[in-house]
PDB file of N, CA, C and O in Angstrom, chain B, residues numbered from 101:
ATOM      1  N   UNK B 101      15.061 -13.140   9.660  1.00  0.00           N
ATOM      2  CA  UNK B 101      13.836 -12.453  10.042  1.00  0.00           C
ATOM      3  C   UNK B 101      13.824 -12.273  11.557  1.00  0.00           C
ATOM      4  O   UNK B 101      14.397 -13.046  12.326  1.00  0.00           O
ATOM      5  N   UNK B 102      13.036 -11.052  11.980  1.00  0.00           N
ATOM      6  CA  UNK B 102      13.488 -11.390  13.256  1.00  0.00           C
ATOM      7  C   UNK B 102      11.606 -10.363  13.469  1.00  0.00           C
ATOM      8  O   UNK B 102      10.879  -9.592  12.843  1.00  0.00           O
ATOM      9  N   UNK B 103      11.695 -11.275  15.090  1.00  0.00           N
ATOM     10  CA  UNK B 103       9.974 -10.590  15.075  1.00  0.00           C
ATOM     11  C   UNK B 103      10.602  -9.687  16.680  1.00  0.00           C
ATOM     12  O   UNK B 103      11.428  -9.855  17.577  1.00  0.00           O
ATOM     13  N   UNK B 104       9.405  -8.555  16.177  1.00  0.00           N
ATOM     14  CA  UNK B 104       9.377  -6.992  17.319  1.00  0.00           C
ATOM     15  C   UNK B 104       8.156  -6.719  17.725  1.00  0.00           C
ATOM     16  O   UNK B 104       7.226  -6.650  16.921  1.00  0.00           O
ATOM     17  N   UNK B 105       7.958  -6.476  19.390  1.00  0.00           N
ATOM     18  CA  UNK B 105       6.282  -6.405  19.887  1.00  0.00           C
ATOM     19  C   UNK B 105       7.245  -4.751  20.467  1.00  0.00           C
ATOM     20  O   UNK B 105       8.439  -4.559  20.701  1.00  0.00           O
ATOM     21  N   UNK B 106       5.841  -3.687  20.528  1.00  0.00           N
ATOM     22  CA  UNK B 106       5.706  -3.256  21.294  1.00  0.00           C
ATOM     23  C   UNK B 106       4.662  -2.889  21.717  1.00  0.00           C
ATOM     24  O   UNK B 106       3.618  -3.052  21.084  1.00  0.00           O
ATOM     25  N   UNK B 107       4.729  -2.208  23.097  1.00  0.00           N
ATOM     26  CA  UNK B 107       3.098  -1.590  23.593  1.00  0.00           C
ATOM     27  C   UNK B 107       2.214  -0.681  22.877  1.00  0.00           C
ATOM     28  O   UNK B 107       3.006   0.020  22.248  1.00  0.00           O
ATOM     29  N   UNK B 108       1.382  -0.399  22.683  1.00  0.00           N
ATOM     30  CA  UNK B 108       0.869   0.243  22.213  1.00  0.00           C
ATOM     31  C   UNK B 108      -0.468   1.093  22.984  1.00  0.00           C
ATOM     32  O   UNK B 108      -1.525   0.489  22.797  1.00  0.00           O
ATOM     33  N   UNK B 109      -0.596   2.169  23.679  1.00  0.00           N
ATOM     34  CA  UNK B 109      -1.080   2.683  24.602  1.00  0.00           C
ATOM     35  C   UNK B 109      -3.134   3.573  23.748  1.00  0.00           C
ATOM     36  O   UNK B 109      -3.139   4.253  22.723  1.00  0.00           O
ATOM     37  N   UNK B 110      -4.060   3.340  24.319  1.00  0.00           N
ATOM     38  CA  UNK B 110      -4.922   4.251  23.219  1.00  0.00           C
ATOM     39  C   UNK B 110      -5.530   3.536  22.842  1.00  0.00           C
ATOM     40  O   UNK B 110      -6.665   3.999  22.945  1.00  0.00           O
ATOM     41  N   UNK B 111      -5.600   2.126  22.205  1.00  0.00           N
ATOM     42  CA  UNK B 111      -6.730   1.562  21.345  1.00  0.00           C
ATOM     43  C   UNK B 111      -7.369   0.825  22.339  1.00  0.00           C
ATOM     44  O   UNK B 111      -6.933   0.334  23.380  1.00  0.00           O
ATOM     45  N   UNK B 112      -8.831   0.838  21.676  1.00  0.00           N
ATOM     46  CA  UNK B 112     -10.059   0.082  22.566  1.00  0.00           C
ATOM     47  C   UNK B 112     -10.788  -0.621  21.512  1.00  0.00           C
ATOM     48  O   UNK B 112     -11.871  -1.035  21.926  1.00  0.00           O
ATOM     49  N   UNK B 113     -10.621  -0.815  20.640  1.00  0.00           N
ATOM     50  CA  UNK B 113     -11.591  -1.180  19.272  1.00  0.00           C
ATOM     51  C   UNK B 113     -11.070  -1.837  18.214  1.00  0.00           C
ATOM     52  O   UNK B 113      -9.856  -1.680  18.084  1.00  0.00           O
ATOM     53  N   UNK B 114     -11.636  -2.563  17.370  1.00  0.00           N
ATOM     54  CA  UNK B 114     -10.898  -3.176  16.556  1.00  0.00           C
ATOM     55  C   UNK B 114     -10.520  -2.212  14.918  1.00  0.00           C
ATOM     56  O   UNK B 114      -9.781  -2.609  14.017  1.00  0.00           O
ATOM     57  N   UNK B 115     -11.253  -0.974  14.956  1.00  0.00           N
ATOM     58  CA  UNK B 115     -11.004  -0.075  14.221  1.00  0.00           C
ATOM     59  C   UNK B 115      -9.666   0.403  14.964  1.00  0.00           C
ATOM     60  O   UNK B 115      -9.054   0.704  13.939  1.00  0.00           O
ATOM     61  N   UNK B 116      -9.153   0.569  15.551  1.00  0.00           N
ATOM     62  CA  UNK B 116      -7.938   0.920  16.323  1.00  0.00           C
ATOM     63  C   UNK B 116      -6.700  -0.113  15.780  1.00  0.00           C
ATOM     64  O   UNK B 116      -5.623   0.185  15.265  1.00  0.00           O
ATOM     65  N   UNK B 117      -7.148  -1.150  16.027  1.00  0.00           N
ATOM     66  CA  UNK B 117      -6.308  -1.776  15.737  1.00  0.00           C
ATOM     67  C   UNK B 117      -5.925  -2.436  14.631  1.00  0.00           C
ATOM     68  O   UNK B 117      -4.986  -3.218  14.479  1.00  0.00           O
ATOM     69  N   UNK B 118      -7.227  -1.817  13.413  1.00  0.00           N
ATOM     70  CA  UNK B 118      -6.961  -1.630  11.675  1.00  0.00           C
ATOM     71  C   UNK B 118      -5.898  -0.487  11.778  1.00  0.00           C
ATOM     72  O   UNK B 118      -4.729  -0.667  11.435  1.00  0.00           O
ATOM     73  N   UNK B 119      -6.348   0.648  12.248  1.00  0.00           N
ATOM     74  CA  UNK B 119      -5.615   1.828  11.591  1.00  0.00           C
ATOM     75  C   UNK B 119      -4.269   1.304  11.910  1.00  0.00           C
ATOM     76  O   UNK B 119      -3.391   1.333  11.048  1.00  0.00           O
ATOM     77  N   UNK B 120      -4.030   0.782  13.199  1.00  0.00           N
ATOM     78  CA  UNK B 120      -2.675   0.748  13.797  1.00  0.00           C
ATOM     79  C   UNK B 120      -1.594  -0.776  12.524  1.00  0.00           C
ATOM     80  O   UNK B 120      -0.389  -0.809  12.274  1.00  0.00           O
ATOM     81  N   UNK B 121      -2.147  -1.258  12.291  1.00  0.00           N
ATOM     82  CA  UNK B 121      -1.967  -2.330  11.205  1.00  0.00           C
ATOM     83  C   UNK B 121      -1.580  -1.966  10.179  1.00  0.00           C
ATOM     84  O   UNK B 121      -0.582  -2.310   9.545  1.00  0.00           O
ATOM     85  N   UNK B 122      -2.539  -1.071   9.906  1.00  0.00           N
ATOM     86  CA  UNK B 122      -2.089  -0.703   8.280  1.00  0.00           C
ATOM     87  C   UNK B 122      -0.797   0.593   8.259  1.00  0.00           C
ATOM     88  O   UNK B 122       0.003   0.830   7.354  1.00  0.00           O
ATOM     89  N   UNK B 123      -0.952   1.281   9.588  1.00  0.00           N
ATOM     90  CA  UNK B 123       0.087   2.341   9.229  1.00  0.00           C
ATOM     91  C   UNK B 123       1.677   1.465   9.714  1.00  0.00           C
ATOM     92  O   UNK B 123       2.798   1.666   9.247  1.00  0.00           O
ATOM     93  N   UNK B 124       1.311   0.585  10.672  1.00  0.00           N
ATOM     94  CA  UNK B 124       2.578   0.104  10.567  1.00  0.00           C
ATOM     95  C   UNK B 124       3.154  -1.024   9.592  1.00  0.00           C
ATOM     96  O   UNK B 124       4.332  -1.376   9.655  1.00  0.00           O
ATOM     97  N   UNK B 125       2.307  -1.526   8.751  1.00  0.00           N
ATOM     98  CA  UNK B 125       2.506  -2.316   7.345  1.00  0.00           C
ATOM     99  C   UNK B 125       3.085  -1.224   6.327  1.00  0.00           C
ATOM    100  O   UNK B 125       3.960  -1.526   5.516  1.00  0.00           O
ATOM    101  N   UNK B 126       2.747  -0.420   6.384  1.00  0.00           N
ATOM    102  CA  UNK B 126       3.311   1.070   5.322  1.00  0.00           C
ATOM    103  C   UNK B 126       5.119   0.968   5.692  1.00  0.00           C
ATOM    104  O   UNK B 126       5.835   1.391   4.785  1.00  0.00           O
ATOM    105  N   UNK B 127       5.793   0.467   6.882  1.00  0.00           N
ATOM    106  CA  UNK B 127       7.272   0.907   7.040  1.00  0.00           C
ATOM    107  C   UNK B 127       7.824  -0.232   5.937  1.00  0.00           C
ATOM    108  O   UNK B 127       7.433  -1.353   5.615  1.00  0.00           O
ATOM    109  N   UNK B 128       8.757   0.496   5.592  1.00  0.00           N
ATOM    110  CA  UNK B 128       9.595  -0.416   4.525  1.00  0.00           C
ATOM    111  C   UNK B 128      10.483  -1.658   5.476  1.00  0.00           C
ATOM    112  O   UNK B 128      11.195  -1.527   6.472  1.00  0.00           O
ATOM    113  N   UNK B 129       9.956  -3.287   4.421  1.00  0.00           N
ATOM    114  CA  UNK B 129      10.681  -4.405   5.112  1.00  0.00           C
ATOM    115  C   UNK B 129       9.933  -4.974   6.431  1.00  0.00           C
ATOM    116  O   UNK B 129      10.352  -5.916   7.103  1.00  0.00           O
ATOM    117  N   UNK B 130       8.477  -4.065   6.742  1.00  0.00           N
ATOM    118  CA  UNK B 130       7.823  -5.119   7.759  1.00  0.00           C
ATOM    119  C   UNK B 130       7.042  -5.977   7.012  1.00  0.00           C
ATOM    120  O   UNK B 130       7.163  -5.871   5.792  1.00  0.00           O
ATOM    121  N   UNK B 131       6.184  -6.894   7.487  1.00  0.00           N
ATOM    122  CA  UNK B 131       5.369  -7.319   7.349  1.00  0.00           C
ATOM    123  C   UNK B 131       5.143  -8.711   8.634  1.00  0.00           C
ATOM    124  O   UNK B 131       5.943  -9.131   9.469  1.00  0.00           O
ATOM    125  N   UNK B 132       3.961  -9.062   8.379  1.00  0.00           N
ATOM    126  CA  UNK B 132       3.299 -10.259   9.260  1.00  0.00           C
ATOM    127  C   UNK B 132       2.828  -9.542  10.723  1.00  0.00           C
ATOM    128  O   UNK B 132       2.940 -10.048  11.840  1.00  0.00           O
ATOM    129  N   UNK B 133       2.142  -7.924  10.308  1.00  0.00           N
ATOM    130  CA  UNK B 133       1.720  -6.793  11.542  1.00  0.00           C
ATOM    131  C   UNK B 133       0.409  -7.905  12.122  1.00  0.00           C
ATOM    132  O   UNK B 133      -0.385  -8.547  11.435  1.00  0.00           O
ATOM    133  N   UNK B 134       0.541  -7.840  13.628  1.00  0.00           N
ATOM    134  CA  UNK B 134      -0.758  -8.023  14.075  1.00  0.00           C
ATOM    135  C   UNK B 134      -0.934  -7.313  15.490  1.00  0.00           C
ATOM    136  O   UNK B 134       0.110  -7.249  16.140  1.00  0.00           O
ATOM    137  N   UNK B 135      -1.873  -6.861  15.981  1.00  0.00           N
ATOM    138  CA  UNK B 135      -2.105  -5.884  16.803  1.00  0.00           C
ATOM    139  C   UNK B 135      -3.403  -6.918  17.923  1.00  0.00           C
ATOM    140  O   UNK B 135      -4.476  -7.508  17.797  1.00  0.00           O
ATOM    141  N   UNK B 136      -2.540  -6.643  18.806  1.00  0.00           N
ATOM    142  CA  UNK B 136      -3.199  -7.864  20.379  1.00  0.00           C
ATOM    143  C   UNK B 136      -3.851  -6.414  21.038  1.00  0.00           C
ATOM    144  O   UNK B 136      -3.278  -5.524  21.665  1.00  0.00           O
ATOM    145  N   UNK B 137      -5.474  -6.573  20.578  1.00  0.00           N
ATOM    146  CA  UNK B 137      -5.866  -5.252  21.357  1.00  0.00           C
ATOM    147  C   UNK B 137      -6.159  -5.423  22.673  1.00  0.00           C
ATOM    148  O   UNK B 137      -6.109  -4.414  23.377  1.00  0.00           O
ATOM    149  N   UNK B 138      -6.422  -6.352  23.121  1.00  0.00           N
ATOM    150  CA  UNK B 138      -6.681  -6.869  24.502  1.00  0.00           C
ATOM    151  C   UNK B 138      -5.307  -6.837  25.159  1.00  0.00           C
ATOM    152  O   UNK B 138      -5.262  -6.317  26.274  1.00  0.00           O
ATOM    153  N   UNK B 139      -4.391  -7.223  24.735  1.00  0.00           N
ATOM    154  CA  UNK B 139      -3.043  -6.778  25.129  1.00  0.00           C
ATOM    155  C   UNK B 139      -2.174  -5.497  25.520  1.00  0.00           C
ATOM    156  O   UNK B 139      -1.377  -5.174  26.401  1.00  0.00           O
ATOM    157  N   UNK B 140      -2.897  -4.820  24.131  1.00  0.00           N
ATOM    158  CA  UNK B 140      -2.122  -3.451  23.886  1.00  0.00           C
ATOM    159  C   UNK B 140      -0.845  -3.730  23.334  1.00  0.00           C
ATOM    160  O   UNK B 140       0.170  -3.248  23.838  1.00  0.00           O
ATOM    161  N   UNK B 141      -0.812  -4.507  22.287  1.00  0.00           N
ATOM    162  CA  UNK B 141       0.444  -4.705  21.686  1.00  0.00           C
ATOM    163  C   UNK B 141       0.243  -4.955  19.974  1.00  0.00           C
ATOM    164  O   UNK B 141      -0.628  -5.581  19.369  1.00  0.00           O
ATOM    165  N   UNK B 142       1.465  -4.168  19.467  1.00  0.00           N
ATOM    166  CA  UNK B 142       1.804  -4.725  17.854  1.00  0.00           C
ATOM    167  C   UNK B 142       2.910  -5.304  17.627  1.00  0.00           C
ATOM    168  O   UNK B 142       3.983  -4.727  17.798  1.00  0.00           O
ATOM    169  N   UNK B 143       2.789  -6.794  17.119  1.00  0.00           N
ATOM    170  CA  UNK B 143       4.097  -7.406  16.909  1.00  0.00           C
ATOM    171  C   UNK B 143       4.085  -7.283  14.952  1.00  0.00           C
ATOM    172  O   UNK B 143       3.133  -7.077  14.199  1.00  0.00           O
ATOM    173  N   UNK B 144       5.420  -7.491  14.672  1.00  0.00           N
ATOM    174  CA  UNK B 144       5.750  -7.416  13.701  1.00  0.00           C
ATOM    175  C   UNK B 144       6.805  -8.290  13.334  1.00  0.00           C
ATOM    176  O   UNK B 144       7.387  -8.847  14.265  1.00  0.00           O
ATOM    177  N   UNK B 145       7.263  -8.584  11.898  1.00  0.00           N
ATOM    178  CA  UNK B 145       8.355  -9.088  11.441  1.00  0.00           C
ATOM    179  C   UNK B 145       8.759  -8.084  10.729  1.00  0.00           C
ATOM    180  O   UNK B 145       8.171  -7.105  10.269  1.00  0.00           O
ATOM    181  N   UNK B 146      10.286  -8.593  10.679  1.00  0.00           N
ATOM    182  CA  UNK B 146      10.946  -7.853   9.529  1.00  0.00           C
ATOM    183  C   UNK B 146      12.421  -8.648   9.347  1.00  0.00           C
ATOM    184  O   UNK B 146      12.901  -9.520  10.072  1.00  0.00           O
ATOM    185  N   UNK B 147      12.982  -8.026   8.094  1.00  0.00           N
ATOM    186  CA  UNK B 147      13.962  -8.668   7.642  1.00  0.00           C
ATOM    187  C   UNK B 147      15.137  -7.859   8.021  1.00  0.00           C
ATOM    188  O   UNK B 147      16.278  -8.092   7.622  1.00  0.00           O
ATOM    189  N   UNK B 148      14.870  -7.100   8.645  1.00  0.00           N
ATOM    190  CA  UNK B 148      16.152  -6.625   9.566  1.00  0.00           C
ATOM    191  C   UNK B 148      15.205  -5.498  10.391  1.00  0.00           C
ATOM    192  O   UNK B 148      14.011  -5.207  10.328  1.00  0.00           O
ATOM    193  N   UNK B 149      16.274  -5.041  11.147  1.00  0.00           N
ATOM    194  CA  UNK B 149      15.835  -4.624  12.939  1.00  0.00           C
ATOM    195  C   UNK B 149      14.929  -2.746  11.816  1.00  0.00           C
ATOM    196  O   UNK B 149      15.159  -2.045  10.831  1.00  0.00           O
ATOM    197  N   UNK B 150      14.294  -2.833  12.541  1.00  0.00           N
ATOM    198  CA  UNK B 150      13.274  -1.723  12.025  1.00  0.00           C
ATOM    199  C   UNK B 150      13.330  -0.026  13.522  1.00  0.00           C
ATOM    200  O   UNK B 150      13.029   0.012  14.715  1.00  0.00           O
ATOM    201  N   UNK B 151      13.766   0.838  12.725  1.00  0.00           N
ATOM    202  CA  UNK B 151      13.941   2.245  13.360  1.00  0.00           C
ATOM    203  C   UNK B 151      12.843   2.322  14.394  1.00  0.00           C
ATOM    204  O   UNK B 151      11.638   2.241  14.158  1.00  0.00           O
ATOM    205  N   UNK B 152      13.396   2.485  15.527  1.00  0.00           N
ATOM    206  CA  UNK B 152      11.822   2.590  16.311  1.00  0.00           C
ATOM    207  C   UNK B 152      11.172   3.962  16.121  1.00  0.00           C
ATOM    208  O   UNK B 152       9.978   4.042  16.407  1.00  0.00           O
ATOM    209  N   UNK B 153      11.830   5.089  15.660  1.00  0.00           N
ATOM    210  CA  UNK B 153      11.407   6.294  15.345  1.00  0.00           C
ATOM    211  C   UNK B 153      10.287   5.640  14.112  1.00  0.00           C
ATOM    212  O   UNK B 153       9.076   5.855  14.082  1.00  0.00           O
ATOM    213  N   UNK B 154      10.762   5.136  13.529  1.00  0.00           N
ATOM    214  CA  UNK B 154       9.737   4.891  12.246  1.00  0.00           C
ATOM    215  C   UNK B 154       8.690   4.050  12.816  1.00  0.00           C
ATOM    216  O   UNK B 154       7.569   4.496  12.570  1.00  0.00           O
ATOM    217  N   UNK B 155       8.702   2.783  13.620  1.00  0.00           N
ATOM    218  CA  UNK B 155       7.704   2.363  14.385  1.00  0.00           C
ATOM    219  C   UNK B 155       6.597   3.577  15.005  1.00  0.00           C
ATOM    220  O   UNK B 155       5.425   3.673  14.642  1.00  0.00           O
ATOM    221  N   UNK B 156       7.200   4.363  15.906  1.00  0.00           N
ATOM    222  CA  UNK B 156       6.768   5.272  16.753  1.00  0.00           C
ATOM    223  C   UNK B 156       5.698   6.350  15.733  1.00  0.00           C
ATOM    224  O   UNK B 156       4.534   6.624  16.025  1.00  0.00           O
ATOM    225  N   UNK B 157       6.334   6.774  14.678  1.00  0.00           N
ATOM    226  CA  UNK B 157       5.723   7.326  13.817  1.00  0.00           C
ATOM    227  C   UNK B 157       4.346   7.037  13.192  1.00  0.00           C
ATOM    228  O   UNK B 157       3.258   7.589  13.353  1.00  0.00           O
ATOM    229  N   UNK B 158       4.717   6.037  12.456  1.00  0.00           N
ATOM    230  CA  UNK B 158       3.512   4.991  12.315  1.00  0.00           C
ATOM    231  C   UNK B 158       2.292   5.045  12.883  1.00  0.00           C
ATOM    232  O   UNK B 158       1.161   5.184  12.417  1.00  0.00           O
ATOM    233  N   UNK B 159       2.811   4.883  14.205  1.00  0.00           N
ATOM    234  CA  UNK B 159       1.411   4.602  15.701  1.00  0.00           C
ATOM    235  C   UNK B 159       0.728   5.586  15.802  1.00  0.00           C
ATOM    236  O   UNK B 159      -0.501   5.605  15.741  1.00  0.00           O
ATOM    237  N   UNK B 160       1.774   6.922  16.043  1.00  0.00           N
ATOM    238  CA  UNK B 160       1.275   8.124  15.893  1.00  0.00           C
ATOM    239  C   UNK B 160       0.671   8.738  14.996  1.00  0.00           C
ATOM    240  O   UNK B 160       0.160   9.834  15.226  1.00  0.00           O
ATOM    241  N   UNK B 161       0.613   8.168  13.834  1.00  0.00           N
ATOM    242  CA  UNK B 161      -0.277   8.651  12.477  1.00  0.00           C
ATOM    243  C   UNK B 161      -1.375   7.995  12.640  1.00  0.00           C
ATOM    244  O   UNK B 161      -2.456   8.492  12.322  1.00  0.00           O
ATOM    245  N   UNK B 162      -1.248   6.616  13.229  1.00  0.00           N
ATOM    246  CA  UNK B 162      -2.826   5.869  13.794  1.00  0.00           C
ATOM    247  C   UNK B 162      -3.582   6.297  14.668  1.00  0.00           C
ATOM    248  O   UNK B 162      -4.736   5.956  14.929  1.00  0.00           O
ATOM    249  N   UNK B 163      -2.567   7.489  15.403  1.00  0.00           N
ATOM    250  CA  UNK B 163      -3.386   7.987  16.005  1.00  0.00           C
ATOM    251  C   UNK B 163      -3.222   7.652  18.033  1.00  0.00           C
ATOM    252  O   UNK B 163      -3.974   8.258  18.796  1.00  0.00           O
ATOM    253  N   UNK B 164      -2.189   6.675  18.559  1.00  0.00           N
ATOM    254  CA  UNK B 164      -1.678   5.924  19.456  1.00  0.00           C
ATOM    255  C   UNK B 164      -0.099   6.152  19.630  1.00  0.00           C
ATOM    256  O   UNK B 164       0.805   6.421  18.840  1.00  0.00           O
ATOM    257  N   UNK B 165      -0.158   5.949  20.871  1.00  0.00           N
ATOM    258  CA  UNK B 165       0.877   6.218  21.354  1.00  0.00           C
ATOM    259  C   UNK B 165       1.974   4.383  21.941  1.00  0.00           C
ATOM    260  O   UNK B 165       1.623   3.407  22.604  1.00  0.00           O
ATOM    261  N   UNK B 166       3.360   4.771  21.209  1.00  0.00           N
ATOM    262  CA  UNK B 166       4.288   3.696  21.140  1.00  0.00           C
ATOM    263  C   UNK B 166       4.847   3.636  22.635  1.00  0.00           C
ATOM    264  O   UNK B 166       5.321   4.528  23.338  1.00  0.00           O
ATOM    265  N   UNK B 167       4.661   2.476  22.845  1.00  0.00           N
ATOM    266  CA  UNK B 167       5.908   1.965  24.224  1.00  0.00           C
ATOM    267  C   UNK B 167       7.136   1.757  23.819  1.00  0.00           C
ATOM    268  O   UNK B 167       7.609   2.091  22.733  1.00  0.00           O
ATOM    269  N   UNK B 168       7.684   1.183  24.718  1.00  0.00           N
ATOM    270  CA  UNK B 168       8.875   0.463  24.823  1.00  0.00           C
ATOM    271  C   UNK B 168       8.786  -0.893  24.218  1.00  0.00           C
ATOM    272  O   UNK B 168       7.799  -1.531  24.583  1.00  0.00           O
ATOM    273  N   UNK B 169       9.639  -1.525  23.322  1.00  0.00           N
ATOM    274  CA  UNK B 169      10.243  -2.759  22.676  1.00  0.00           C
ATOM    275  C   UNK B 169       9.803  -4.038  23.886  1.00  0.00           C
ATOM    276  O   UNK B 169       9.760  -3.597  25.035  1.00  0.00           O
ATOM    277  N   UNK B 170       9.593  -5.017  23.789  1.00  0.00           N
ATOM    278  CA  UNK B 170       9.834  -6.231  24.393  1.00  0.00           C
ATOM    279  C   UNK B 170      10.877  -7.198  23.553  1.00  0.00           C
ATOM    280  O   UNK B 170      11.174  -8.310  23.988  1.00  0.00           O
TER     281      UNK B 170
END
């Protein structure tokens, strides 16, 4: 398993950081999403390394815009 944060630019609310949760729980093989809105970050697990296009996607269907990996 290996865990992935990135930034996440746009949310102010904790409705922000539902939508952003659930669309990135939708990628195949994540799970354990949690979204640090005070941070501006979504970390995730997964059972192998996850497409950041598909990350990026995700965010963008939530409506937010993806950073860069930590």
């Amino acid at each position: 398993m290996q865990t992935t944060t990135y930034p996440v630019t746009g949310m102010t609310c904790g409705h922000c950081a539902t939508s952003v949760t659930a669309e990135v729980s939708r990628i195949p093989g994540v799970s354990d999403v949690t979204v640090d809105l005070a941070g501006g970050t979504v970390t995730f697990t997964s059972a192998t390394a996850v497409d950041r296009e598909a990350v990026r996607a995700a965010v963008d269907e939530a409506g937010y815009e993806l950073g860069d990996a930590s």
